[in-house]
N, C-alpha and C positions, 0 to 999 in steps of 0.2 A: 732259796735266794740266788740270785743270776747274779756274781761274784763277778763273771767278763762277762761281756757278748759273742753271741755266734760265728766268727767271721768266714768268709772263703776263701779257695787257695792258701789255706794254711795248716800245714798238719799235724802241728803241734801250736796250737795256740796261746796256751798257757803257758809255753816257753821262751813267746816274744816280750821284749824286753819295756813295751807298752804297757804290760802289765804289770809290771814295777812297781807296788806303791810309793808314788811319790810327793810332794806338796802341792805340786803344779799336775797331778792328775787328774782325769777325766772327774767330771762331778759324779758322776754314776757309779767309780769306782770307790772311790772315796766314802761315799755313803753305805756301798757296799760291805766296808768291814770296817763303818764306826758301826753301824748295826750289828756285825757280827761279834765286835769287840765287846760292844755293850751287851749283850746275848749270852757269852762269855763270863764278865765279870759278873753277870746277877745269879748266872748257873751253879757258879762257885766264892760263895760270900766268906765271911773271915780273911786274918790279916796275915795268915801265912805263906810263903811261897808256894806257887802254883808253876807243876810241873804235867804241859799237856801236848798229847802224842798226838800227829795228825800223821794217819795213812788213808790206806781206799781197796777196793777189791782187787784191783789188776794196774799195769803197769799203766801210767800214760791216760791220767786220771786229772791231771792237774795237783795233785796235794804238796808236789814241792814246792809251786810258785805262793799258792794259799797257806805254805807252814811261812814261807817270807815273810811278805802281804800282813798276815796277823802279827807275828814278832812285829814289823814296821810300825804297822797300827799304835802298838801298844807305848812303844819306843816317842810316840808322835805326844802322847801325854802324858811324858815323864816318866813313867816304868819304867825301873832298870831290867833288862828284860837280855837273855842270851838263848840265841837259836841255834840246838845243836842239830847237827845234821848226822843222825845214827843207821844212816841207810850205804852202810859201807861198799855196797856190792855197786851199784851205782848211783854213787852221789854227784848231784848237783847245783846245791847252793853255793859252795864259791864258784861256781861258774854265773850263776844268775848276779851275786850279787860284785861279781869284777873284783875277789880279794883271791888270796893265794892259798891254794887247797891241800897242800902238803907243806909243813906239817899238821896232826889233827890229833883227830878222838885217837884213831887207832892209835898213831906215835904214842898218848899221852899213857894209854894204858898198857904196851908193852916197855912201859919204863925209859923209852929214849927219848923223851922233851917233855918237860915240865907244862902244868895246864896253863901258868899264867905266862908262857913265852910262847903258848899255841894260840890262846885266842886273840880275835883282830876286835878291834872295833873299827866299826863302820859309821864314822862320822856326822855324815848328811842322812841316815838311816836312822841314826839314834840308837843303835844297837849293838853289841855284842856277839861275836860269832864263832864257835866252836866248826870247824867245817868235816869232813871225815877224815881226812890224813890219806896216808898210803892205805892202797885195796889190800888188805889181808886174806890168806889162803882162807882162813876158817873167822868168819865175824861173828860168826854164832857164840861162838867161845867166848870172843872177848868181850862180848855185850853182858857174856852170863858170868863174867868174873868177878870176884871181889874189888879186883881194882873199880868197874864199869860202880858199885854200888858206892863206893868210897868216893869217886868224882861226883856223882851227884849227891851226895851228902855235904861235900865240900861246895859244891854253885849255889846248892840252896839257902846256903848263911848270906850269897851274896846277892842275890837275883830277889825281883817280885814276881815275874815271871822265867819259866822255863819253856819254851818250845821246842820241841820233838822230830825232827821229820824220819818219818819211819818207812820202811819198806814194806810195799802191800802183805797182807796179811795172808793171804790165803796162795802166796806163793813161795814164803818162808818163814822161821818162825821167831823172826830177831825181835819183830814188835810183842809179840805174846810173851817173853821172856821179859820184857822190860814192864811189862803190863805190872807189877808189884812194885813199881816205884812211879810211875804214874797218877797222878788224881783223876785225869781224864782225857778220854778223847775224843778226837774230830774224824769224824770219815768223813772224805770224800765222793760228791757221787759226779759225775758227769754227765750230762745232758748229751745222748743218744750213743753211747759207750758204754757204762756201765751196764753189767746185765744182771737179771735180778738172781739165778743160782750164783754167783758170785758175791753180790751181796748178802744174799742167806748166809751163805758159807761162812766168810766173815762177821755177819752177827753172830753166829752159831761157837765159833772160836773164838772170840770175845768177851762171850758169855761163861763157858767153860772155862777162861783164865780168870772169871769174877772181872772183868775191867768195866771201869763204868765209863758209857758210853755219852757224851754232853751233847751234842747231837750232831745232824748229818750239813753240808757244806754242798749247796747244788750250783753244779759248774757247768760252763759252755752253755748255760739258755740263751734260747733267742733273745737278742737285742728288744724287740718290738715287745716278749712274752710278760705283762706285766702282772698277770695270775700268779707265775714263778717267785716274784718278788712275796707276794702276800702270801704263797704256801709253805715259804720257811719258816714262818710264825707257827702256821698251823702244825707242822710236822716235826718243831725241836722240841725236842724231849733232854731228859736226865737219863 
């Protein structure tokens, strides 16, 4: 599925603020991830809260703007829906979405700010935002803490949805530790960036953690590429 389009002179694309979902966005975009939403909600049916992790193989994939983008999506039809942003090393969804990124997850789980004085809500978004707080020396740890399992047992009583935004996979192992409290995930792939031992690698540890995969997320295709749009059908999987 072509989530943006291709553009030039830009070198991060998916971190122009065009790609925003918004109500007055692009028609392209918009259809983009009611498809993906609806894709989403048939993959995982029943009425209990869903809690799902979007990473990618390498850094600079686009999955932060797309863990947004779908939170927005969902936000857009009443879902009470909170996007946390668990990629402590470098986070950037309160930067995309213009709220204030300290204090966070990390604050919440070494005990110095309560979770319902850290998240924001973002109004015109329709959503809920856990952002990461201050960079901690070691996030490995506190992802793997009791505290990290007790906050999401706690959002799940409040939330229909949860989103994840995770750190690539096959360059640390934050997202594979949360992989047991996940129902599922989104990879990321990237149109002429991702590469395919990358991607192996990452199914490969994915699988090894049991996490099950909802399916793949095809980013930066060409504008014009209209096969792209029809080979996401073909290629999502459970």
């Amino acid at each position: 599925m072509a989530i943006f389009g291709k553009k030039k002179n830009k070198k991060r694309d998916e971190d122009s603020a065009e790609f925003l979902l918004r109500e007055d966005s692009a028609f392209s975009i918009q259809e983009a991830y009611k498809a993906l939403r609806t894709n989403v909600q048939f993959s995982m049916p029943g009425g209990t809260t869903k809690c799902i992790g979007i990473t990618s193989s390498a850094q600079s994939e686009g999955k932060s703007m797309n863990t947004v983008n779908l939170a927005v999506s969902f936000g857009q039809i009443g879902k009470r829906v909170l996007l946390m942003d668990c990629d402590m090393r470098l986070p950037t969804v309160a930067t995309k979405l213009n709220v204030v990124g300290q204090p966070g997850l990390s604050n919440v789980l070494v005990g110095e700010n309560t979770l319902d004085k850290t998240i924001q809500t973002v109004e015109d978004m329709h959503i809920d935002v856990l952002p990461a707080g201050t960079i901690p020396p070691d996030p490995t740890s506190l992802l793997e803490s009791e505290q990290m399992e007790q906050l999401l047992e706690t959002v799940r009583k409040k939330y229909d949805y949860i989103f994840i935004d995770l750190p690539p996979v096959t360059t640390v192992a934050d997202g594979l530790i949360l992989a047991k409290y996940i129902d599922g995930f989104l990879l990321v792939i990237k149109h002429g960036h991702s590469q395919y031992r990358a991607i192996s690698a990452m199914m490969n540890q994915l699988k090894f953690a049991d996490a099950k995969v909802l399916g793949f997320i095809y980013a930066n295709a060409p504008a014009s590429g209209k096969k792209y749009y029809h080979g996401y059908y073909s290629s999502y999987a459970k």
